[in-house]
Gaussian input, Z-matrix of N, CA and C with variables (Angstrom, degrees):
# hf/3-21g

backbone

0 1
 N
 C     1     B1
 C     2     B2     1     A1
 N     3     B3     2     A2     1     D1
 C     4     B4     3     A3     2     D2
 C     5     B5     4     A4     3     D3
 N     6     B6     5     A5     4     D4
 C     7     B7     6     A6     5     D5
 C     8     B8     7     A7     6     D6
 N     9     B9     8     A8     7     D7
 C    10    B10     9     A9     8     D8
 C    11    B11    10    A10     9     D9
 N    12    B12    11    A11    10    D10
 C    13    B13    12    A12    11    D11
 C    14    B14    13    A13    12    D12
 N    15    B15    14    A14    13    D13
 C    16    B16    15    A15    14    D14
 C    17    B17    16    A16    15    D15
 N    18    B18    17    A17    16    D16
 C    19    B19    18    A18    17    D17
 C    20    B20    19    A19    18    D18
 N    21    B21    20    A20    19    D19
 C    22    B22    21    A21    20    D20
 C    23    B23    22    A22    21    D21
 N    24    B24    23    A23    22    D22
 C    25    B25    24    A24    23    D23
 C    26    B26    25    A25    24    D24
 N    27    B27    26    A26    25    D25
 C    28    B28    27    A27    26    D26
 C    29    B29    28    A28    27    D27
 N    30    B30    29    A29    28    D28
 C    31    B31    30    A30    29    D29
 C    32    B32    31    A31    30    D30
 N    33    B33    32    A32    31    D31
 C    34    B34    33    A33    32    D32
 C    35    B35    34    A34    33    D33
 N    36    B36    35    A35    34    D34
 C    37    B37    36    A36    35    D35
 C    38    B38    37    A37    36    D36
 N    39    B39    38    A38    37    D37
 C    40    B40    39    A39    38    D38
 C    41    B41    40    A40    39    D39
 N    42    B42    41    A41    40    D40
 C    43    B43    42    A42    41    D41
 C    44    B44    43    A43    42    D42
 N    45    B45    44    A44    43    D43
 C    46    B46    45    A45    44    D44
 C    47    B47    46    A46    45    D45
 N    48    B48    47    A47    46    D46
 C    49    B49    48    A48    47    D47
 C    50    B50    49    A49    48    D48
 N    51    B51    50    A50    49    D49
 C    52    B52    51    A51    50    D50
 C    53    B53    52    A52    51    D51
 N    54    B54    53    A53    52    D52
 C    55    B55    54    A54    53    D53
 C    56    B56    55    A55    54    D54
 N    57    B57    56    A56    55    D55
 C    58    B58    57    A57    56    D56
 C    59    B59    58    A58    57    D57
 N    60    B60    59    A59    58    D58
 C    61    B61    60    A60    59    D59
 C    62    B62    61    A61    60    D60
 N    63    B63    62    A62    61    D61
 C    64    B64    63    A63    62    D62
 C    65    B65    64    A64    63    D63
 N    66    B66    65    A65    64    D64
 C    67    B67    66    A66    65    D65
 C    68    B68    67    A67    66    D66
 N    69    B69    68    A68    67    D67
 C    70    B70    69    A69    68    D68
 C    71    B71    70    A70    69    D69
 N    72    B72    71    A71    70    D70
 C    73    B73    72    A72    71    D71
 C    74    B74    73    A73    72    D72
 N    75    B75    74    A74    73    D73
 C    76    B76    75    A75    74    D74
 C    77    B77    76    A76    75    D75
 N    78    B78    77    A77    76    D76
 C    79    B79    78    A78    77    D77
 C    80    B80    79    A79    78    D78
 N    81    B81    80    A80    79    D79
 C    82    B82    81    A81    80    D80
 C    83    B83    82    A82    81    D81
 N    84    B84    83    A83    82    D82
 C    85    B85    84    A84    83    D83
 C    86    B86    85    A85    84    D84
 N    87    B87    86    A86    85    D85
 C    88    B88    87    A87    86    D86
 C    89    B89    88    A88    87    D87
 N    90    B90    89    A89    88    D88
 C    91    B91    90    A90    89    D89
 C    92    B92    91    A91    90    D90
 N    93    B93    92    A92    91    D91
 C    94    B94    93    A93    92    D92
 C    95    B95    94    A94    93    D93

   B1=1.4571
   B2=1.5248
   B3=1.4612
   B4=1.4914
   B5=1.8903
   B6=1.8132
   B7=1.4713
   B8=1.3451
   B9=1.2178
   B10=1.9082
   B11=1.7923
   B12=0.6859
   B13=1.4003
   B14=1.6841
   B15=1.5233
   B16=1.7717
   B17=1.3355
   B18=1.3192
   B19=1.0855
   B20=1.4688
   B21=1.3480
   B22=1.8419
   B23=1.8657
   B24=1.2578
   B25=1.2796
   B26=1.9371
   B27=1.1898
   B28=1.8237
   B29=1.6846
   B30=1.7994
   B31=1.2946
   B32=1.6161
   B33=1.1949
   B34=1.6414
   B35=1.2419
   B36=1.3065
   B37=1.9379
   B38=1.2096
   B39=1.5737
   B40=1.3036
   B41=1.3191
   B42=1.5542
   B43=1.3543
   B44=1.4116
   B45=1.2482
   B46=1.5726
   B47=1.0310
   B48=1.7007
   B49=1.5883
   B50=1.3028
   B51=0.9930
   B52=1.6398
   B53=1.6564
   B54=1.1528
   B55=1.2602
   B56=1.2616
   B57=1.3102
   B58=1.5385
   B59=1.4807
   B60=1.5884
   B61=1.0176
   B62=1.4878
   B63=1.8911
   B64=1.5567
   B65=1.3862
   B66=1.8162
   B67=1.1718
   B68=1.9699
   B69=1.4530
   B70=1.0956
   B71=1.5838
   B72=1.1790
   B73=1.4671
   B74=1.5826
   B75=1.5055
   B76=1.3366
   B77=1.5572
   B78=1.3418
   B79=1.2640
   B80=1.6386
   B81=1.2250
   B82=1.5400
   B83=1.6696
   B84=1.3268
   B85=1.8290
   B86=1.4014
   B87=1.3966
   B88=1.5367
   B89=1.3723
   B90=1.8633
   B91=1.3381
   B92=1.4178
   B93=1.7815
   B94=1.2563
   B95=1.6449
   A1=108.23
   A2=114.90
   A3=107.19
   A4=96.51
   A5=87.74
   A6=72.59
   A7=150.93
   A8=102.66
   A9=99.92
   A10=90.08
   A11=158.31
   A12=150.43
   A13=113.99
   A14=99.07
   A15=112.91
   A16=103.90
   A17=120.29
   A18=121.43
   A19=121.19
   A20=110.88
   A21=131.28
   A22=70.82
   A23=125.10
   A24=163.14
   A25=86.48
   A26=94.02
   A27=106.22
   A28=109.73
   A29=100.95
   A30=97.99
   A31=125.87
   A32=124.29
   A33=142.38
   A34=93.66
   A35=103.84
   A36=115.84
   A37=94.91
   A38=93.09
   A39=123.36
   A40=117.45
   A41=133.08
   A42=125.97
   A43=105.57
   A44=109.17
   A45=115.74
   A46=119.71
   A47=131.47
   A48=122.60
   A49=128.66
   A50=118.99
   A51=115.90
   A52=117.91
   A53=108.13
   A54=114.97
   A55=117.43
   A56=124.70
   A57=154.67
   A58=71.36
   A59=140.05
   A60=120.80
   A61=107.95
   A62=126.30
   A63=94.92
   A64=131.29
   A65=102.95
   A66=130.68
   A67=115.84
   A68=95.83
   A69=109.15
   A70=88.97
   A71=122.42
   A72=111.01
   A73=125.82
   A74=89.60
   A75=107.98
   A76=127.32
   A77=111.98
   A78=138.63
   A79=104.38
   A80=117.03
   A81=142.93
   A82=91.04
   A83=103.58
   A84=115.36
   A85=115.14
   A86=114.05
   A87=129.36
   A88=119.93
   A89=107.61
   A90=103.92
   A91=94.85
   A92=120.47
   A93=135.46
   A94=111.34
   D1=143.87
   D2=-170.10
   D3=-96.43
   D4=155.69
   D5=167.16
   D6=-62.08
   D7=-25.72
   D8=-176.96
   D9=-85.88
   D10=-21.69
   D11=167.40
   D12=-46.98
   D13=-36.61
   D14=-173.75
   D15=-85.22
   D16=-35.75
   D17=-168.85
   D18=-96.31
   D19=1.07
   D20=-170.09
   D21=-101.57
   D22=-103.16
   D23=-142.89
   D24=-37.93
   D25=-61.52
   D26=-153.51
   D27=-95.55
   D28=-11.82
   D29=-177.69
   D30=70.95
   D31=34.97
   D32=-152.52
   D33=-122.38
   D34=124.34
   D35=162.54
   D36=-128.74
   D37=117.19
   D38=165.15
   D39=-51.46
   D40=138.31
   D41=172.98
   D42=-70.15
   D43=-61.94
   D44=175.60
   D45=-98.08
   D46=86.56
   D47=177.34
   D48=-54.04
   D49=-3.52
   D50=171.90
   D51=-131.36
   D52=178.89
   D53=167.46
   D54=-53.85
   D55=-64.70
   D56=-130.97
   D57=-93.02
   D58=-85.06
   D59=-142.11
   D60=-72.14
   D61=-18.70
   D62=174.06
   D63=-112.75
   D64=37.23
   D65=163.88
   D66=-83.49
   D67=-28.13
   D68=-172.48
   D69=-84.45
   D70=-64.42
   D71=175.78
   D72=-16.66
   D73=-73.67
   D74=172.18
   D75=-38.00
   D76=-37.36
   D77=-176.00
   D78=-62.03
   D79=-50.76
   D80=-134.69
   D81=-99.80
   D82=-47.91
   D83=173.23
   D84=-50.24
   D85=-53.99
   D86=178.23
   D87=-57.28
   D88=-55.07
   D89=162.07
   D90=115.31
   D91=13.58
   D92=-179.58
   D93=-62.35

């Protein structure tokens, strides 16, 4: 399912809309 489809349809806001930003998250959690 694409995102704006999930998020039109189901009403969902993504914390992190992209990759990049919840890789960076992820990144930032670890302490990489």
């Amino acid at each position: 399912m694409r995102n704006d489809r999930m998020k039109r349809e189901l009403g969902v806001t993504l914390k992190y809309p992209t990759y990049r930003e919840g890789l960076s998250a992820l990144l930032n959690e670890q302490g990489a």
